[in-house]
BALOBA-1460 file (C-alpha; in Angstrom, 3 decimals):
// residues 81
<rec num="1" residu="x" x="36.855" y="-87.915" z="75.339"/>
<rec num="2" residu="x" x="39.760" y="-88.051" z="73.943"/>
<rec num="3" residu="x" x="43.361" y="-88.770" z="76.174"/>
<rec num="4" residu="x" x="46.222" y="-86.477" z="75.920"/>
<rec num="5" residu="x" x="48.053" y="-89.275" z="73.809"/>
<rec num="6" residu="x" x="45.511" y="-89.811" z="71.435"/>
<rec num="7" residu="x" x="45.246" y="-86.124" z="70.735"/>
<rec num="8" residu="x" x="49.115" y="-86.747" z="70.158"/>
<rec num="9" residu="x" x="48.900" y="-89.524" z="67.967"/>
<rec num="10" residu="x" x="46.109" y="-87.874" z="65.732"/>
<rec num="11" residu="x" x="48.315" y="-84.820" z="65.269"/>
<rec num="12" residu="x" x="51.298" y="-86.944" z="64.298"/>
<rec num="13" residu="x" x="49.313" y="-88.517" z="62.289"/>
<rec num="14" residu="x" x="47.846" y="-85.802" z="60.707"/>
<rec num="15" residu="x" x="51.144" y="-83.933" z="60.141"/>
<rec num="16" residu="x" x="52.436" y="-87.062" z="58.689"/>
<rec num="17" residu="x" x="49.883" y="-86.797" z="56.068"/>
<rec num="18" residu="x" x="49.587" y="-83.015" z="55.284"/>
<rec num="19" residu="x" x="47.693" y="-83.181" z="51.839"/>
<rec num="20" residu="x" x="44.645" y="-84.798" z="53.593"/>
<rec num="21" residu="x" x="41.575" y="-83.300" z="53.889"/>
<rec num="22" residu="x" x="40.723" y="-82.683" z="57.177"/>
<rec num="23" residu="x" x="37.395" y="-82.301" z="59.171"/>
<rec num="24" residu="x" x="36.704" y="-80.724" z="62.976"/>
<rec num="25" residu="x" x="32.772" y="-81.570" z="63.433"/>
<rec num="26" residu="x" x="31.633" y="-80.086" z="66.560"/>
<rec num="27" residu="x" x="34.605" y="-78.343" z="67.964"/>
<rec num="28" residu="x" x="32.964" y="-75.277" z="69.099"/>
<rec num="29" residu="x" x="36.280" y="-73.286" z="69.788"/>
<rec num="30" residu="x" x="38.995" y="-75.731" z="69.443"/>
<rec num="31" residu="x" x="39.309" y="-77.051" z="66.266"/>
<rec num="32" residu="x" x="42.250" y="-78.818" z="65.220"/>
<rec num="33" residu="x" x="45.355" y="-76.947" z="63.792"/>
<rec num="34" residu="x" x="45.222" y="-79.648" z="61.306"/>
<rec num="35" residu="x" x="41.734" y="-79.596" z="60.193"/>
<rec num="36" residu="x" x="40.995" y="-78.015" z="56.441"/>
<rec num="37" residu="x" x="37.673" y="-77.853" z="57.071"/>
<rec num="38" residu="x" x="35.845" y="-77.145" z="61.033"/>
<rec num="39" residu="x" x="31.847" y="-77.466" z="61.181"/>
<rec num="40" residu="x" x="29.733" y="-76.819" z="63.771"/>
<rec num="41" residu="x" x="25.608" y="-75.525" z="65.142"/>
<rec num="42" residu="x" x="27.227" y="-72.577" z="66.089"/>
<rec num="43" residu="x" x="27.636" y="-69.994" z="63.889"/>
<rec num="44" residu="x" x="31.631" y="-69.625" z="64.559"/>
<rec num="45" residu="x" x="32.554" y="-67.983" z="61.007"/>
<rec num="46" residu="x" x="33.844" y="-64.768" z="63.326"/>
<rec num="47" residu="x" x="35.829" y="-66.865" z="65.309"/>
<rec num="48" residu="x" x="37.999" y="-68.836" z="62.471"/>
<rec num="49" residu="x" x="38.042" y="-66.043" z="59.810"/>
<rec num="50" residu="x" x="40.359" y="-67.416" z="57.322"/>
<rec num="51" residu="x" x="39.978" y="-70.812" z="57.332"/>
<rec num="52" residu="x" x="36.834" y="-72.860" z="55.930"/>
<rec num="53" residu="x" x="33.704" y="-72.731" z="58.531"/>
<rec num="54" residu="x" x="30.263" y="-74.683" z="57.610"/>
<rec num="55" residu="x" x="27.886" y="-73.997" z="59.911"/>
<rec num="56" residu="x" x="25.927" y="-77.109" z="60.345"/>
<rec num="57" residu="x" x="22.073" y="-76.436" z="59.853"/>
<rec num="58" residu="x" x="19.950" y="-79.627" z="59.147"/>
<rec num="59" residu="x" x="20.116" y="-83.083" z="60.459"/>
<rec num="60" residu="x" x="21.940" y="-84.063" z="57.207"/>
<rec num="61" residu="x" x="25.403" y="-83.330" z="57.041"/>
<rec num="62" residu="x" x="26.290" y="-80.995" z="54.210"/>
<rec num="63" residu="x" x="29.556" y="-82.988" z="52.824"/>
<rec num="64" residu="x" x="29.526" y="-85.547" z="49.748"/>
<rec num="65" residu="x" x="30.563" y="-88.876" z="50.726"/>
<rec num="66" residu="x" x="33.933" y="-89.676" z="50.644"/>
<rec num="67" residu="x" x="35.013" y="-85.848" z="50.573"/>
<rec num="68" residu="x" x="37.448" y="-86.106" z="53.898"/>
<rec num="69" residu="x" x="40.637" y="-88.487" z="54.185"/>
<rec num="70" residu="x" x="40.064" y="-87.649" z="58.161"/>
<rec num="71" residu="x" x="37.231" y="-86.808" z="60.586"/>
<rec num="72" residu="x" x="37.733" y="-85.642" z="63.963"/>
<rec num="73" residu="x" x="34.607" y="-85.859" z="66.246"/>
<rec num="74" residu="x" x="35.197" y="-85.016" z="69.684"/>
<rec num="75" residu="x" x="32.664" y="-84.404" z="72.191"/>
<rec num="76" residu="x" x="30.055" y="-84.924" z="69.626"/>
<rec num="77" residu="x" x="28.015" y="-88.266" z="70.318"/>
<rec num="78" residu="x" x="26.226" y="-87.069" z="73.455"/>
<rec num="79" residu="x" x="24.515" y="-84.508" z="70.994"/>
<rec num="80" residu="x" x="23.593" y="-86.803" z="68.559"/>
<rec num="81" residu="x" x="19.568" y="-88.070" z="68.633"/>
């Protein structure tokens, strides 16, 4: 879980470096304000109209290596096999 101050210090961080690419795996409804792209099981495409939704289908992630400058993955491990 992430603290308060590291959510801090990866939003600095990420407005520090706006012309990343940015992924939110496994947000569910609280995806980063920073995050280009936000992934998830669910199918949230209602929910964040306007900005780029994958819904995640198969066990293999749908991104090419190397594609994101940044990953956020909270909450996710304890739903990982």
């Amino acid at each position: 879980m992430l603290k308060r101050t590291s959510i801090n210090i990866v939003n600095k961080t990420l407005e520090t470096n706006s012309s990343w690419k940015v992924l939110d795996i496994g947000c569910g409804y609280t995806a980063n304000k920073n995050a280009n792209t936000i992934a998830d099981v669910q199918d949230l495409s209602n929910f964040y109209k306007g900005r780029n939704f994958v819904q995640i289908l198969e066990k293999n992630l749908p991104f090419n290596d190397k594609e994101f400058d940044f990953v956020i993955a909270s909450h996710v491990l304890e739903h990982v096999e």
